[in-house]
PANU-571825 format. One record per atom (N, C-alpha, C): residue number from 1; residue in one letter; atom name; y, z, x. Coordinates in Angstrom, 2 decimals. Example, Ala and Ser with C-alpha at 12.3 -4.5 7.8 and 13.67 -1.06 7.14 Angstrom:
REM PANU-571825
ZABA     k   r    a     north        up      east
ZABA     1   a    N     -5.69      7.80     13.19
ZABA     1   a   CA     -4.50      7.80     12.30
ZABA     1   a    C     -3.30      7.80     13.20
ZABA     2   s    N     -2.25      7.08     12.85
ZABA     2   s   CA     -1.06      7.14     13.67
ZABA     2   s    C      0.03      7.87     12.90
REM end
This chain:
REM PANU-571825
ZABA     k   r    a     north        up      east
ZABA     1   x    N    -14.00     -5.08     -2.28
ZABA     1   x   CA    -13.67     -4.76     -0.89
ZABA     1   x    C    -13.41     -3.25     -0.80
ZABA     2   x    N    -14.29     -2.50      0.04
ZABA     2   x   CA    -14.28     -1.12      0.17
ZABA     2   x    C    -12.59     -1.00      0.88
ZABA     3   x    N    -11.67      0.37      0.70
ZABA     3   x   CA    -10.76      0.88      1.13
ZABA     3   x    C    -11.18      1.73      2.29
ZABA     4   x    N     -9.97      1.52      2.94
ZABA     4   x   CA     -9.99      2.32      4.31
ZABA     4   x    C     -9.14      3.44      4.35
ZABA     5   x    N     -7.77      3.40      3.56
ZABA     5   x   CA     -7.02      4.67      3.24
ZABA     5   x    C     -6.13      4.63      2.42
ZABA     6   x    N     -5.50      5.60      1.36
ZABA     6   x   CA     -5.25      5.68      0.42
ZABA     6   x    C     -4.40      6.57      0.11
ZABA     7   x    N     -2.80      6.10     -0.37
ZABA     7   x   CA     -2.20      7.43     -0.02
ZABA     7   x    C     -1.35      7.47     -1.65
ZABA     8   x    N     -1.00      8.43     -2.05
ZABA     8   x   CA     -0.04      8.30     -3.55
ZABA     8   x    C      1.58      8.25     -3.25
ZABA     9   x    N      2.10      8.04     -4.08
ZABA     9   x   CA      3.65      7.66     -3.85
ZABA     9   x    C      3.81      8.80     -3.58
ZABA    10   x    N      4.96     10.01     -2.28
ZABA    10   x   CA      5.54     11.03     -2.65
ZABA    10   x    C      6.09     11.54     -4.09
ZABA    11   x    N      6.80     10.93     -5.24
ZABA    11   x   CA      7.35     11.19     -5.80
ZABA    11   x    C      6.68     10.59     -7.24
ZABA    12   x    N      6.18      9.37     -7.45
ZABA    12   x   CA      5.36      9.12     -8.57
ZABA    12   x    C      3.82      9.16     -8.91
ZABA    13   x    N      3.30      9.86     -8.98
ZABA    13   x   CA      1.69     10.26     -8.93
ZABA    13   x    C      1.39      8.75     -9.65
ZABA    14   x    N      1.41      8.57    -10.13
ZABA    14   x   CA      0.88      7.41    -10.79
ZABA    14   x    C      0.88      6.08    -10.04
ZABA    15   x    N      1.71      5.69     -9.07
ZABA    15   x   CA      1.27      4.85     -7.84
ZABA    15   x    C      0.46      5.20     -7.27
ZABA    16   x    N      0.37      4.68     -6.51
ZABA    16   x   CA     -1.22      4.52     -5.31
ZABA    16   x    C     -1.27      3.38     -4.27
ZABA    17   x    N     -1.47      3.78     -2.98
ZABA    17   x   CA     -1.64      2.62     -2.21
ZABA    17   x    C     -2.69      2.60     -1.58
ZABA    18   x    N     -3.45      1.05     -1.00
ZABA    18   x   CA     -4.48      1.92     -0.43
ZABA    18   x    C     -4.23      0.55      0.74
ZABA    19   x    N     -5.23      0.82      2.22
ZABA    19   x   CA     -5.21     -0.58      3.19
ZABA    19   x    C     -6.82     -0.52      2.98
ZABA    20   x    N     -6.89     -1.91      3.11
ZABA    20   x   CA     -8.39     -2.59      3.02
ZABA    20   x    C     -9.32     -2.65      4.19
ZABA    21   x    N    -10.11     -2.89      4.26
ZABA    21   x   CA    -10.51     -3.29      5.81
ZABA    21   x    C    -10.58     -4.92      5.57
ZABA    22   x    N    -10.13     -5.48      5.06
ZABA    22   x   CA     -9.94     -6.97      5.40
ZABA    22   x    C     -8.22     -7.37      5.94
ZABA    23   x    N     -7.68     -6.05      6.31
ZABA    23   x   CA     -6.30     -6.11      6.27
ZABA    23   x    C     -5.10     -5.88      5.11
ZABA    24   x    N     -5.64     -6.47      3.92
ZABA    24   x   CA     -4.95     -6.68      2.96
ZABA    24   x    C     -4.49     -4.96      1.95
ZABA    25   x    N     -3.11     -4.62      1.76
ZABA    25   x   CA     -2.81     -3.67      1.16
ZABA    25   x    C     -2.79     -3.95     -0.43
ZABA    26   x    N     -2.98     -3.02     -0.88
ZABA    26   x   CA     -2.74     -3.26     -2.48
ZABA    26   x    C     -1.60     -2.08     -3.43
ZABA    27   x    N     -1.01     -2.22     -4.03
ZABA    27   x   CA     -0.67     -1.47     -5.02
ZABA    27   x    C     -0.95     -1.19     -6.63
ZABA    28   x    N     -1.53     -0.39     -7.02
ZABA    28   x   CA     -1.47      0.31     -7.89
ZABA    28   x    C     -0.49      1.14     -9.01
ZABA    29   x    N     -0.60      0.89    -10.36
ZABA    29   x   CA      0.26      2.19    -11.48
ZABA    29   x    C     -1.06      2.66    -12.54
ZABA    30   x    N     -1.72      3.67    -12.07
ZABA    30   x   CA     -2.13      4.33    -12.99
ZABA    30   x    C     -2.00      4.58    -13.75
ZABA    31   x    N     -1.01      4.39    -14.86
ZABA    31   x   CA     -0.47      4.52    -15.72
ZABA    31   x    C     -0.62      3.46    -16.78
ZABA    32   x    N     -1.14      2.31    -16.26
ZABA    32   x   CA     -1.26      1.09    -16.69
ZABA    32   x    C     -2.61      0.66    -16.54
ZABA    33   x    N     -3.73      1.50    -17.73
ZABA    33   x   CA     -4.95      1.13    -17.99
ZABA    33   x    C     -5.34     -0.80    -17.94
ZABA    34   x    N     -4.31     -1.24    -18.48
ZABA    34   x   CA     -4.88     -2.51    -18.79
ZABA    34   x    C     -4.88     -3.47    -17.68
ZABA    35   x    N     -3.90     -3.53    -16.74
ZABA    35   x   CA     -3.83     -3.94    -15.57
ZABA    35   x    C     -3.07     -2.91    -14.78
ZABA    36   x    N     -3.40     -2.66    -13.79
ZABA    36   x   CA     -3.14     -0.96    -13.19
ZABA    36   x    C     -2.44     -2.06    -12.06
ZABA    37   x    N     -3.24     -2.87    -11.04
ZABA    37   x   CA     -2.60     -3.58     -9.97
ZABA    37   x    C     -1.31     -4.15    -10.16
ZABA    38   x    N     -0.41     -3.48     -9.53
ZABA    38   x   CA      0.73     -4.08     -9.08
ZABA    38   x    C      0.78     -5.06     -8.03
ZABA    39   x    N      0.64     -4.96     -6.98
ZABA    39   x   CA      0.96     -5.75     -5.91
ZABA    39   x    C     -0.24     -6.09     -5.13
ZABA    40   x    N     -0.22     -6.67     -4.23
ZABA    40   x   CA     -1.33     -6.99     -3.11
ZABA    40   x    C     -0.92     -8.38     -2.00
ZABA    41   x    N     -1.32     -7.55     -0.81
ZABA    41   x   CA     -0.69     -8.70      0.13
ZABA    41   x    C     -1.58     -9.91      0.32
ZABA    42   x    N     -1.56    -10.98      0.78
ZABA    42   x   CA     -1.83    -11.63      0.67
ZABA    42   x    C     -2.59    -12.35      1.95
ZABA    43   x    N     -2.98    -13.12      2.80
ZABA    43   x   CA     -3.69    -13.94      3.62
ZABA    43   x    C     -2.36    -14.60      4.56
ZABA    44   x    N     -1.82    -14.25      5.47
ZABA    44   x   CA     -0.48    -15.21      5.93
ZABA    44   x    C     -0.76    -14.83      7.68
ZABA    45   x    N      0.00    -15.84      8.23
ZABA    45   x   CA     -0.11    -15.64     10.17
ZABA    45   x    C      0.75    -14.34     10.47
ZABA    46   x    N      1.47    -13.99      9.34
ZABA    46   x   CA      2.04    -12.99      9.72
ZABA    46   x    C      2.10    -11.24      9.34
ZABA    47   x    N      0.64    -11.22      8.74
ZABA    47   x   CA      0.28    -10.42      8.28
ZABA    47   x    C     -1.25     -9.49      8.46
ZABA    48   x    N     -1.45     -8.76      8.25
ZABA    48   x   CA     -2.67     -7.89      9.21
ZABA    48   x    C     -4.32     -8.86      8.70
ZABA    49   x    N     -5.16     -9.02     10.25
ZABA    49   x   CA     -5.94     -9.36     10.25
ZABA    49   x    C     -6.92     -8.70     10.25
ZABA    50   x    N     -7.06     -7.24     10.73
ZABA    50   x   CA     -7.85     -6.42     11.48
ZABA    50   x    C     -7.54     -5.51     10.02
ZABA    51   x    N     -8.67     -4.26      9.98
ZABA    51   x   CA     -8.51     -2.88      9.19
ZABA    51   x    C     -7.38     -2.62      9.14
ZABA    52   x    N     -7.00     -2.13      7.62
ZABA    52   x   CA     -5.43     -0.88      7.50
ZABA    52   x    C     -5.74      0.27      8.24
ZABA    53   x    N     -5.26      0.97      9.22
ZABA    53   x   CA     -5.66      1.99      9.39
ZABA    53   x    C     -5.23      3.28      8.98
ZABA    54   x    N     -4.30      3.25      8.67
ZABA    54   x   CA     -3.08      4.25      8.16
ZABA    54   x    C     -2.10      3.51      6.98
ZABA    55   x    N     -1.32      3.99      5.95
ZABA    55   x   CA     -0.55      3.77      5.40
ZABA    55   x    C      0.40      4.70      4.97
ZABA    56   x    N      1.61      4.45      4.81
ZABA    56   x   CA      2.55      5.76      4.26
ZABA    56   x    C      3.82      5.36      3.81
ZABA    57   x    N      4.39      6.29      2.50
ZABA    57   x   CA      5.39      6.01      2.29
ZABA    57   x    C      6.77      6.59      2.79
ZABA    58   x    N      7.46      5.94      3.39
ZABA    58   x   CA      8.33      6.00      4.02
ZABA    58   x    C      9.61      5.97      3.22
ZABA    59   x    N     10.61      7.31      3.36
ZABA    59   x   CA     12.11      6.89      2.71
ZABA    59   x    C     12.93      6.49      3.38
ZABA    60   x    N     13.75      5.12      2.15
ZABA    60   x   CA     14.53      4.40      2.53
ZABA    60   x    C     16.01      4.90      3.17
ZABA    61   x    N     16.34      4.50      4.28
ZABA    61   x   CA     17.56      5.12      4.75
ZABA    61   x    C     18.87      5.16      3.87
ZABA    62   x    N     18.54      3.45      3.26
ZABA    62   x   CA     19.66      2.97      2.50
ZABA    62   x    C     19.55      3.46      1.44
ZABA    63   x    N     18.83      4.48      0.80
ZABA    63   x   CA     18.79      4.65     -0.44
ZABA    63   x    C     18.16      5.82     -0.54
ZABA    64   x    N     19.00      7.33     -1.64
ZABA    64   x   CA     17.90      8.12     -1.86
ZABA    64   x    C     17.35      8.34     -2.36
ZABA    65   x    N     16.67      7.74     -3.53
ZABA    65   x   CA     15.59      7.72     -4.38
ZABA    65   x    C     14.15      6.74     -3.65
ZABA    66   x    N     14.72      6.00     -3.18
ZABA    66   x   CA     13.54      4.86     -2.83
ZABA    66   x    C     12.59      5.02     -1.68
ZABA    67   x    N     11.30      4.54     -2.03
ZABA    67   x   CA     10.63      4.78     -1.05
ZABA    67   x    C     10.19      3.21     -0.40
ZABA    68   x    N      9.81      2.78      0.57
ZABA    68   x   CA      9.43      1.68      1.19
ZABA    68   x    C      7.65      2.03      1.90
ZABA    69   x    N      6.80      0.82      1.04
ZABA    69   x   CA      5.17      1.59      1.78
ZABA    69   x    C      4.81      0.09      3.05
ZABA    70   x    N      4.45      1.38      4.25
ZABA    70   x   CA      4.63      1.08      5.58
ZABA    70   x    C      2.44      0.91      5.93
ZABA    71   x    N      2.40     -0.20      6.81
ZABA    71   x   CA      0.92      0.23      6.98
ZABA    71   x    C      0.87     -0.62      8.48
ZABA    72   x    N     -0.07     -0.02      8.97
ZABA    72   x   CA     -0.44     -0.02     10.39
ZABA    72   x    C     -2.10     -0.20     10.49
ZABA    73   x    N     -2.15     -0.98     11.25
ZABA    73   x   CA     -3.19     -2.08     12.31
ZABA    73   x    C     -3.67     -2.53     13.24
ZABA    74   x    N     -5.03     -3.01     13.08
ZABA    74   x   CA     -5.23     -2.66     14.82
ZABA    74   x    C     -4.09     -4.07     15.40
ZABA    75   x    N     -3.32     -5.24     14.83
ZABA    75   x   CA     -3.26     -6.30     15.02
ZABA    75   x    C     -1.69     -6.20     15.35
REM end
């Protein structure tokens, strides 16, 4: 599934996020040749149907080290 956008963690180069055009986001650690994928969303009623169009990491209010990754849709 081709990517629609792709952004790196502010603070850890070795993450990576990208939005799909099937909706679905994924995460990435470069760092981790053997299985690099971390995360990936999944198929749910409450989750994007349409293209990622944007994604970004966003810092956490509650916290200052942490980042929270935010993505936006046409849906």
């Amino acid at each position: 599934m081709p990517h629609r956008c792709v952004k790196f963690h502010p603070t850890e180069p070795n993450l990576v996020a990208a939005g799909l055009f099937n909706g679905e986001v994924r995460l990435w650690d470069l760092s981790q040749p053997e299985e690099p994928l971390l995360a990936s969303s999944t198929s749910d009623e409450l989750l994007h149907r349409e293209p990622v169009t944007r994604i970004c990491w966003v810092k956490d209010s509650r916290s200052k080290d942490e980042y929270e990754l935010v993505s936006v849709s046409g849906d």
